[in-house]
C-alpha positions, -999 to +999 in steps of 0.1 A: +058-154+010+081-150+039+078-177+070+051-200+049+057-239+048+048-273+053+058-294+082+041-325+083+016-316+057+004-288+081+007-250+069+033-231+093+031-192+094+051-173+115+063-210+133+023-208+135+008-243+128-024-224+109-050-257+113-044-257+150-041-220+153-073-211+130-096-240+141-119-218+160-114-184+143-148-175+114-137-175+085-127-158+060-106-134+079-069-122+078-038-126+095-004-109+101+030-113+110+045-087+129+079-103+130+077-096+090+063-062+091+094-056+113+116-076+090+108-060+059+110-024+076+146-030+091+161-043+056+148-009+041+165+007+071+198-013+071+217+011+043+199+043+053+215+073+067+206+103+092+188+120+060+167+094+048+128+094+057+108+066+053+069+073+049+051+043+048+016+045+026-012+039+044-033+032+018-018+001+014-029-009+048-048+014+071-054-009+104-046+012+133-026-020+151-003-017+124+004+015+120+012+016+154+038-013+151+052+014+119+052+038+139+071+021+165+099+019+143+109+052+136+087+054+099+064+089+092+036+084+071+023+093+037-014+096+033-040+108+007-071+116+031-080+134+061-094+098+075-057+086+066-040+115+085-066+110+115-059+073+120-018+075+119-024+105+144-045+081+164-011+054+159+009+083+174+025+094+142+048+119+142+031+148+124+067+161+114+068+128+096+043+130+074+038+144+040-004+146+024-005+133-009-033+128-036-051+148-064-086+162-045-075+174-012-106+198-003-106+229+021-112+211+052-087+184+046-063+211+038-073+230+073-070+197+089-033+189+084-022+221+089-034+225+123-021+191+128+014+209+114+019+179+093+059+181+074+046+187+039+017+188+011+028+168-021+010+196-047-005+177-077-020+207-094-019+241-096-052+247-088-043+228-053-011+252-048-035+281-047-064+259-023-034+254-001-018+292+001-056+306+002-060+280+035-024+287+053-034+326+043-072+320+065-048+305+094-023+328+095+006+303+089+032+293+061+025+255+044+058+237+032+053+221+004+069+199-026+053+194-062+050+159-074+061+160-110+055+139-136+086+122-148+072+103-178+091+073-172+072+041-186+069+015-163+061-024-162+026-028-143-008-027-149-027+007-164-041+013-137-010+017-110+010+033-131+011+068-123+042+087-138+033+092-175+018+123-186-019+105-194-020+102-158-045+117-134-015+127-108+009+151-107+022+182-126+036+175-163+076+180-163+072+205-190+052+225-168+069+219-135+092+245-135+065+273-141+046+263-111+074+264-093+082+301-102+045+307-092+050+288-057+076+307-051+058+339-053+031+334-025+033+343+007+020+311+028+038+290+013+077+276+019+089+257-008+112+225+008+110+199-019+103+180-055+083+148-053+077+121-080+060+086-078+060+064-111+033+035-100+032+000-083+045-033-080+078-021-098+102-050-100+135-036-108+154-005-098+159+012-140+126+031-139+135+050-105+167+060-117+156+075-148+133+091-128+162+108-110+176+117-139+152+133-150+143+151-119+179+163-115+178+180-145+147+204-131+166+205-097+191+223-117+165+244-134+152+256-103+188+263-087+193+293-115+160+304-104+169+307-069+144+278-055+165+253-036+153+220-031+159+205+006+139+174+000+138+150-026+105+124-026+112+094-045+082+077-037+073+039-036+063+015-056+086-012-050+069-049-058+069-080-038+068-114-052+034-130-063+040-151-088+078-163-094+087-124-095+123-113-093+122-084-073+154-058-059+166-065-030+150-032-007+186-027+008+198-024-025+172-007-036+178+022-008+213+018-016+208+027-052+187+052-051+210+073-025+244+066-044+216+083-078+214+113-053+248+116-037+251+147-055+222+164-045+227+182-013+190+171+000+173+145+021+155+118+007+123+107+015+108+072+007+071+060+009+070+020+007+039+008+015+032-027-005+070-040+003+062-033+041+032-050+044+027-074+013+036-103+020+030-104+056-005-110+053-030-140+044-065-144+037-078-175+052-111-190+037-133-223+042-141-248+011-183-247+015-185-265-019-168-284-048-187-281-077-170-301-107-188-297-146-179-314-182-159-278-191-151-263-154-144-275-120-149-248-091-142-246-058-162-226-042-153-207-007-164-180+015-146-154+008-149-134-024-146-101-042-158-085-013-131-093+006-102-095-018-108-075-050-078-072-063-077-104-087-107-093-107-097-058-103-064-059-114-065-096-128-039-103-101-023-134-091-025-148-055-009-180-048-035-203-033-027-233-012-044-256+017-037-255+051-035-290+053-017-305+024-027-341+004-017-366-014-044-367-039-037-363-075-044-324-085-068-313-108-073-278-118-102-256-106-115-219-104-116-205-069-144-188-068-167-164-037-206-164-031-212-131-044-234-124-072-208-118-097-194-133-128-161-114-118-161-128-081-129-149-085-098-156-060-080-177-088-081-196-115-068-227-132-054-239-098-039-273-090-057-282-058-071-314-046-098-295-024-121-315+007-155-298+015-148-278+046-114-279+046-095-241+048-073-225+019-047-196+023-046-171-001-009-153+003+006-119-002-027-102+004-017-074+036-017-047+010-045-037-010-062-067+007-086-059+038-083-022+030-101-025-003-130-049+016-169-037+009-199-048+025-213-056-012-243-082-011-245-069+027-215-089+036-196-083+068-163-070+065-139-100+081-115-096+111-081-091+111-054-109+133-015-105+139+009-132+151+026-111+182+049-124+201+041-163+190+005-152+202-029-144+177-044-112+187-076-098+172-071-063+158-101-057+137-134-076+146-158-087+123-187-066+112-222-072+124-254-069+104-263-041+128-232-016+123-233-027+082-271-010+086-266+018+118-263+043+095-291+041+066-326+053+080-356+029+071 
């Protein structure tokens, strides 16, 4: 992680010293930098040019303090819900920067981003083209669109964020692409501006994308001799960030890359980063409440859990996990591990530690996919969320209470 180290055995975040800064904050909650939001956003927009978009996904992180701090910046939005498209609206989002992805838009979604006159729909299906015309049709207005296809590029990740192949829930198959196309181009409420294509997640080198491209130029071409002409090209995200030792592209290179791929292509490009924004700008910070040490398994057992931070038994992801005030001791290993009632509720294991009851641990890397993917399982109270601004902590989420976990169930 950006900004994180030791100065006198004391953990420093964003020139934050954490055990002074933390002391009277509940745990477990998380923390931001906005200096590396902002950092992390400029070195994607250091090699762009006047027709590059950058969409960040809000799925990756939804807080409404941070999409305003996006939003600041110049970046539209991509989003996969009507509660997505209402909270960057909300951040003051540009509606002409932002394109509606995802594979189940209904009716009133649909109706919702076009009177919000939203840029574009990423079509996943054809069943979604028609939803889409029929809508624009009841509204009396034209819907631009672009077609995420399927490039069937294999990618390094985990099954379950990769989402280019043609087993894969999103998308329209390349084989069929350039049939739906023909059939988009046929109805009457709806303008054709753009192809789309997003392979999965945490992608660590820049190969996959650019066979992508390849791949995708050859239907551009296909579509040219049918008289459909492509204005925008999606190239979606999925760029990684380090966990674990990872050797990730530079993002300037990255954008670099993919625009020299396209230099041929008289289109703008559109990019939708969303974990290499907000990734490693994030930490979860949790309180030791017990040590529990056994003949086969030693466990250190803190507040936060599953509920918070799903994504290690989820995904069986890595999280480096250190303490805020670092020891001498000798290490020993030992399984992180949260209250809940779960054999799966793990924040690591096998980690070298040297733990003190009551003490406070870090976990890094978590502002995507980290508080977003919180539950109240076991009746647990989502956490707050801080951001470092301006050398100052400011509260931008407050913790739940018992009473707004319940307000909505009838007794």
């Amino acid at each position: 992680m950006n900004s994180l180290e030791y100065k006198n055995n004391k953990l420093i975040f964003d020139n934050l010293d954490l055990s002074e800064s933390c002391q009277n904050l509940q745990t477990p909650f998380y923390i931001y930098s906005e200096n590396l939001i902002k950092k992390n956003i400029h070195e994607y927009l250091s090699n762009a040019n006047e027709n590059t978009l950058f969409c960040y996904s809000v799925k990756a992180n939804s807080n409404l303090s941070i999409l305003k701090i996006i939003a600041s910046q110049g970046l539209g939005f991509d989003v996969v819900s009507k509660g997505e498209l209402y909270r960057v609206i909300k951040a003051g989002a540009d509606p002409q920067k932002i394109v509606y992805s995802g594979v189940g838009k209904t009716s009133d979604e649909i109706k919702y981003a076009l009177a919000n006159n939203i840029f574009c729909f990423n079509i996943e299906s054809e069943s979604e083209l028609n939803a889409v015309n029929n809508q624009a049709e009841l509204m009396n207005c034209t819907a631009s669109i672009s077609i995420r296809v399927n490039p069937d590029v294999s990618v390094k990740t985990h099954p379950y964020i990769s989402t280019g192949m043609k087993e894969n829930k999103f998308g329209i198959s390349y084989n069929n692409a350039l049939n739906v196309y023909k059939k988009a181009s046929k109805l009457n409420n709806i303008n054709i501006i753009g192809i789309d294509f997003h392979i999965g997640s945490q992608i660590t080198s820049i190969e996959p994308f650019i066979d992508s491209i390849n791949s995708i130029k050859n239907l551009i071409t296909a579509l040219n001799k049918e008289n459909i002409n492509i204005s925008y090209i999606d190239v979606g995200g999925g760029l990684g960030i380090n966990y674990e030792n990872d050797t990730i592209v530079n993002k300037s290179e990255y954008t670099t890359k993919i625009l020299d791929s396209l230099s041929d292509i008289d289109a703008s490009i559109i990019f939708e980063p969303g974990r290499s924004i907000i990734g490693d700008c994030g930490l979860l910070v949790t309180k030791i409440e017990y040590i529990k040490e056994t003949s086969s398994k030693n466990f250190v057992i803190v507040d936060a859990s599953m509920s918070e931070l799903i994504r290690p038994p989820l995904y069986d992801a890595y999280h480096k996990i250190v303490p805020v005030i670092q020891h001498e001791n000798d290490l020993k290993l030992y399984d992180v591990v949260g209250p809940v009632c779960e054999s799966a509720d793990f924040l690591g294991k096998d980690r070298k530690l040297n733990p003190t009851e009551s003490e406070l641990l870090v976990v890094q890397d978590v502002g995507a996919y980290g508080s977003v993917l919180s539950s109240n399982y076991n009746t647990r109270p989502k956490p707050a969320e801080y951001i470092i601004s301006d050398g100052e902590i400011r509260e931008i989420r407050s913790r739940d209470t018992l009473d707004q976990i319940i307000s909505n169930e009838n007794p």
